[in-house]
DONU-157462 format. One line per field, with one value per residue (C-alpha): residue number from 0; residue in three letters; x, y, z. Coordinates in Angstrom, 2 decimals. Example, Ala and Ser with C-alpha at 12.3 -4.5 7.8 and 13.67 -1.06 7.14 Angstrom:
BEGIN
num	0  1 $
residuo	ALA  SER $
xx	12.30  13.67 $
yy	-4.50  -1.06 $
zz	7.80  7.14 $
END
This chain:
BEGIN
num	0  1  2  3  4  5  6  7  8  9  10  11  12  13  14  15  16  17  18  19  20  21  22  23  24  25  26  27  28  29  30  31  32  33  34  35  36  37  38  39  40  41  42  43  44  45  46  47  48  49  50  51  52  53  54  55  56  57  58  59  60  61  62  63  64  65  66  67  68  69  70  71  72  73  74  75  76  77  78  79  80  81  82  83  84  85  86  87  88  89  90  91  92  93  94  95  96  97  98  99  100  101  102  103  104  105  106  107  108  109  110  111  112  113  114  115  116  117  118  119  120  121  122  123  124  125  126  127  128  129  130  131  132  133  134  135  136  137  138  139  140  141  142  143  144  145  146  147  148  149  150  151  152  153  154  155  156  157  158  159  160  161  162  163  164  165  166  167  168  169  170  171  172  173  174  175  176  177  178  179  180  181  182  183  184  185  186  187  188  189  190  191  192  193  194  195  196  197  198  199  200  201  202  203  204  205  206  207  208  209  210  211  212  213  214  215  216  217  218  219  220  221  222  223  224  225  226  227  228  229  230  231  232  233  234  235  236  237  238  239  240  241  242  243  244  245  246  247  248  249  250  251 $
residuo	UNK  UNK  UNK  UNK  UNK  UNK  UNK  UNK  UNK  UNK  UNK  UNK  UNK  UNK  UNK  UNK  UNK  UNK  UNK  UNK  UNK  UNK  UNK  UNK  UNK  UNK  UNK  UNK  UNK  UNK  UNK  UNK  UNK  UNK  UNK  UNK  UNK  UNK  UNK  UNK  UNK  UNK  UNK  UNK  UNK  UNK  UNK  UNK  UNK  UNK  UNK  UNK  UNK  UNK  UNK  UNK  UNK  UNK  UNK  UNK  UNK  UNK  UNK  UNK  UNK  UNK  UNK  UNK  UNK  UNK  UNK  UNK  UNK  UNK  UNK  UNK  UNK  UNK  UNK  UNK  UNK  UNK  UNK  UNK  UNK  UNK  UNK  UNK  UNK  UNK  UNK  UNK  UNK  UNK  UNK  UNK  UNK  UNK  UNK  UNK  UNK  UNK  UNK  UNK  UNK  UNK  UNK  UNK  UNK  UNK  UNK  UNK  UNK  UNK  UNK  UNK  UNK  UNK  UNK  UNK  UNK  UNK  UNK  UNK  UNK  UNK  UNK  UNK  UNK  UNK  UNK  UNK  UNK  UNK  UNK  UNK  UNK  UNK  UNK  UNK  UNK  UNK  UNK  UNK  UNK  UNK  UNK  UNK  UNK  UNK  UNK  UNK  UNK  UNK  UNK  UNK  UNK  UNK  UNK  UNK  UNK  UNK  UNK  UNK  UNK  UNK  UNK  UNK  UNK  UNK  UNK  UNK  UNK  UNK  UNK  UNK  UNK  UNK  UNK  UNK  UNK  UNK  UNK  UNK  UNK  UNK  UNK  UNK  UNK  UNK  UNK  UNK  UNK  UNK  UNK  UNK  UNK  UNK  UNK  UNK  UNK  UNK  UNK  UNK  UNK  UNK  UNK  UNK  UNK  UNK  UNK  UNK  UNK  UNK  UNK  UNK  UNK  UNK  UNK  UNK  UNK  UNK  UNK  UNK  UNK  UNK  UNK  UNK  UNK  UNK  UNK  UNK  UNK  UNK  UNK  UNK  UNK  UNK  UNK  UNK  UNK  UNK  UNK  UNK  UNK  UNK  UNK  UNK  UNK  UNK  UNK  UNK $
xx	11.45  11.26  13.63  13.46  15.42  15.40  14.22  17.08  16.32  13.07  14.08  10.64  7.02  5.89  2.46  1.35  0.25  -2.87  -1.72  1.23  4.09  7.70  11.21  13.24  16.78  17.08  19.95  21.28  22.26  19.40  16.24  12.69  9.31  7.49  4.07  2.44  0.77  -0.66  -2.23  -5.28  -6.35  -4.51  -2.86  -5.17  -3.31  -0.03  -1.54  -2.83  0.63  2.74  0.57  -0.30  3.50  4.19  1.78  2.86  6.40  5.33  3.94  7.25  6.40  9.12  8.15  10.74  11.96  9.69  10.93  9.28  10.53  10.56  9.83  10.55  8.46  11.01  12.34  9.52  9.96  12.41  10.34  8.71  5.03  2.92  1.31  3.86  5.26  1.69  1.72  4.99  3.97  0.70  3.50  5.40  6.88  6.44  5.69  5.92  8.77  9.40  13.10  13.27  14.77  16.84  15.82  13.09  9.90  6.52  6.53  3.66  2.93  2.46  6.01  7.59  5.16  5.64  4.07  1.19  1.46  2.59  0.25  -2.43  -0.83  -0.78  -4.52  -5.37  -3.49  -4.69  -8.40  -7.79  -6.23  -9.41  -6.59  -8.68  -5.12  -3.54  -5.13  -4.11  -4.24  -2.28  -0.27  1.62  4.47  7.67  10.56  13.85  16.67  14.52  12.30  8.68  8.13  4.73  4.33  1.92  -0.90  -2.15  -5.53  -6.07  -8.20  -11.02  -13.22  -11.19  -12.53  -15.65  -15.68  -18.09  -18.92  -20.10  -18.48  -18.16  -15.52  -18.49  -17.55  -18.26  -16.57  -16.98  -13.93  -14.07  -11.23  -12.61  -9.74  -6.96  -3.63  -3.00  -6.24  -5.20  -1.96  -2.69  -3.29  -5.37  -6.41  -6.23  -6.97  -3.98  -5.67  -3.24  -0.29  -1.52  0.38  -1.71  1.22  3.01  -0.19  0.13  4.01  3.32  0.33  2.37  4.56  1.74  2.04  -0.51  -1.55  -2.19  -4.49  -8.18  -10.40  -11.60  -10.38  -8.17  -5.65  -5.12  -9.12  -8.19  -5.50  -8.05  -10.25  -7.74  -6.82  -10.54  -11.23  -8.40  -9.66  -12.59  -11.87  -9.88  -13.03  -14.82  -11.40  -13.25  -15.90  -14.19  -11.51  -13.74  -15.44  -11.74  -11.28  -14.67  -13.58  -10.13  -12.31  -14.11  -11.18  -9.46 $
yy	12.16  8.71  6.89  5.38  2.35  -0.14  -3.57  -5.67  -9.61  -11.21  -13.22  -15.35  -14.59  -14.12  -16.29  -15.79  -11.94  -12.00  -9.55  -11.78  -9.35  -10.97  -10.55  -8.58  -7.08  -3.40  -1.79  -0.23  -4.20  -3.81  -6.29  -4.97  -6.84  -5.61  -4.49  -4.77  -1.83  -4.95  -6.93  -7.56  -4.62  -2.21  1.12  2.20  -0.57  0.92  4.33  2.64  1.03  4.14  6.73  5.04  3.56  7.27  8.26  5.42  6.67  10.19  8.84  7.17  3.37  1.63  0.93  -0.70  2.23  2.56  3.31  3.55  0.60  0.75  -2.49  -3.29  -6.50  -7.93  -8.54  -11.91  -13.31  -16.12  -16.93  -20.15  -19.13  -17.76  -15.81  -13.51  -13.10  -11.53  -9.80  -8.07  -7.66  -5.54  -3.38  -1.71  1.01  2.70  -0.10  0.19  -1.73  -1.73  -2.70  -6.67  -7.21  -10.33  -12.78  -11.08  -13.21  -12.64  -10.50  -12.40  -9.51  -12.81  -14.30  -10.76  -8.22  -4.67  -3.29  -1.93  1.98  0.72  -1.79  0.60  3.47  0.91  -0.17  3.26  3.92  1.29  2.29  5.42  4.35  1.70  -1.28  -4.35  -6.79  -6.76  -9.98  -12.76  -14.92  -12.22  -9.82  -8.27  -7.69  -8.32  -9.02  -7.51  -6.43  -7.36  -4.31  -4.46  -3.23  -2.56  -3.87  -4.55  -1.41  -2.25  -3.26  0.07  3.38  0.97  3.53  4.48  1.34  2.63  6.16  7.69  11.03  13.18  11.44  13.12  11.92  10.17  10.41  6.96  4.25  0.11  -1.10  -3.84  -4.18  -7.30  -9.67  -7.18  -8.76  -6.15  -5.63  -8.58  -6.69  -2.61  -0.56  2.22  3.67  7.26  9.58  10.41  12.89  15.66  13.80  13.39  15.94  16.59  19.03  15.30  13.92  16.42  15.66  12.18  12.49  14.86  11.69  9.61  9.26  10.86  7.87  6.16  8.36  6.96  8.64  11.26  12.56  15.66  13.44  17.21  16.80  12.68  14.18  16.34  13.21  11.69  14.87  14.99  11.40  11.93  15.46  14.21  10.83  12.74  15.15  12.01  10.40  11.32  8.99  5.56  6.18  5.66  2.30  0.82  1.67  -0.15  -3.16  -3.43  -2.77  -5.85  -8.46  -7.55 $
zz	-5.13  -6.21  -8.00  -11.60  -11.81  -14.97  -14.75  -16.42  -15.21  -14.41  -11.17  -10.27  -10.04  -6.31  -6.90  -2.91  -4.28  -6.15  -8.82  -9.20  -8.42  -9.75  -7.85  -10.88  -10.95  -11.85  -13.95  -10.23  -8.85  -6.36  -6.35  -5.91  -5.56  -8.65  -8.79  -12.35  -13.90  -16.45  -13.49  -13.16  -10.44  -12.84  -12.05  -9.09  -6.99  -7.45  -6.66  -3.27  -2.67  -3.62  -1.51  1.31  1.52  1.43  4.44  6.36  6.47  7.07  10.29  11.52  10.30  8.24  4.39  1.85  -0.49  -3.54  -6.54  -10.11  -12.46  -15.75  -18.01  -21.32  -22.54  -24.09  -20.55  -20.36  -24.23  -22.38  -19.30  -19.95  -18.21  -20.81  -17.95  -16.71  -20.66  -21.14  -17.86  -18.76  -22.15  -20.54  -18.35  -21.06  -19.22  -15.76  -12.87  -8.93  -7.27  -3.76  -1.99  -1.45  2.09  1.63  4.99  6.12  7.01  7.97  11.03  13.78  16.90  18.87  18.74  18.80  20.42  18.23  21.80  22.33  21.16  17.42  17.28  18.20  15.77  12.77  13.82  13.12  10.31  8.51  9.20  8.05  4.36  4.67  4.25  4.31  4.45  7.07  8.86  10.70  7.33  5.29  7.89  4.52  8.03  7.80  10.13  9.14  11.08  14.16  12.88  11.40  7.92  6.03  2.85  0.00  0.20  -3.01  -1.52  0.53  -0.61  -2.37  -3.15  -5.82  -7.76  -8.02  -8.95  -10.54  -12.50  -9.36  -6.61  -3.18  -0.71  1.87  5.70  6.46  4.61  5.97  7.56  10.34  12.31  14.28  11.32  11.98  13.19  15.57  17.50  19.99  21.05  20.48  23.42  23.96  20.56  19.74  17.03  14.75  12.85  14.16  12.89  9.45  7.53  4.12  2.55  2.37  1.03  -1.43  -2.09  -2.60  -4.88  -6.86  -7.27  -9.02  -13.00  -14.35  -16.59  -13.39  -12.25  -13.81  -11.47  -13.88  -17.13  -15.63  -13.79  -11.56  -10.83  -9.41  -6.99  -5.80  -5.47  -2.95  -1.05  -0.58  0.59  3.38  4.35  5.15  6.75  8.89  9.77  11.18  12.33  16.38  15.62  13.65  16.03  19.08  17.11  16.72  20.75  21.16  19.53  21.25  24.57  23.81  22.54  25.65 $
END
């Protein structure tokens, strides 16, 4: 389960993420990049960041520990930008932080090759949680501990920005890997699907705050939403996992 820690010091924004995430000290000494249930892309993005960060690990790749934050908005009346005191006035409560790894820096497959089964495992995985940043202009990789570590999901599973009343979980869903920072270096691509464990799917959408869940008004009926999506991207995993072989074929 995840832990609750509370936020007691608003370090600095981090203004390179879009939904301005802030570097804040928790009430356990430890420092976690905050993401913003107030920001702009609202609570799906921390849904996106909290289950894919979950799916990511159940497949062996290396994630900072998440951990649910809570925020009182009297924690931004003394910061002097008038945006992040309204941001953290707009987060009252439960937000998603994720461990800060002091000295880490942006991980580049070209200076230190990941080799060429990870890079061709995260390839995939990222295709199948439809994570449209993880390019050469925004990796969101980071070297720590001469490791690589995934962050920032928050942009994966966009579909869920445009539910509707009667959606179905489609089996084809646009994702081109031809920008992705691994698709120089990964080897020979092959379908996951059989490691993809959806009783841990399950596990970690059991996690998700139900107020987070704005898919449809039974937040139970939005968890099935998700399970759905995965079941059946994984049904057609044979035939976007040849198209991602295809297009490592042709960049070699």
């Amino acid at each position: 389960m995840l832990r609750t820690v509370t936020a007691t010091r608003y370090v600095t924004p981090l203004r390179e993420g879009g939904s301005l995430p802030g570097l804040v000290e928790a009430d356990d000494l430890g420092m976690y990049v905050v993401k913003f249930r107030g920001a702009g892309q609202g609570p799906r993005a921390l849904v996106a960041e909290l289950v894919v960060g979950g799916l990511a690990r159940a497949l062996g790749f290396r994630v900072p520990e998440i951990v649910f934050v809570e925020v009182d908005p009297e924690l931004g009346r003394t910061e002097p930008d008038e945006e992040v005191q309204e941001l953290l006035r707009a987060s009252d409560g439960r937000n998603l932080g994720l461990d800060y790894l002091p000295g880490s820096f942006d991980f580049n497959p070209l200076v230190r090759d990941p080799g060429p089964v990870e890079a061709a495992r995260l390839l995939w995985f990222d295709a199948l949680v439809l994570n449209v940043d993880r390019s050469w202009r925004n990796p969101n990789l980071l070297l720590w501990h001469r490791r690589m570590w995934l962050i920032d999901h928050g942009a994966s599973l966009y579909f869920h920005h445009r539910w509707e009343p009667g959606w179905q979980p489609a089996r084809q869903y646009r994702w081109e890997p031809a920008d992705h920072v691994m698709l120089p270096v990964a080897g020979p691509i092959e379908n996951l699907a059989a490691e993809v464990d959806l009783d841990a799917l399950d596990e970690v959408l059991a996690e998700v705050p139900d107020e987070w869940l704005l898919g449809f008004p039974d937040p139970a009926d939005t968890r099935r939403a998700y399970r759905a999506f995965f079941t059946a991207r994984l049904a057609a995993a044979a035939e976007w996992t040849e198209g991602l072989e295809a297009a490592r074929a042709a960049r070699v």
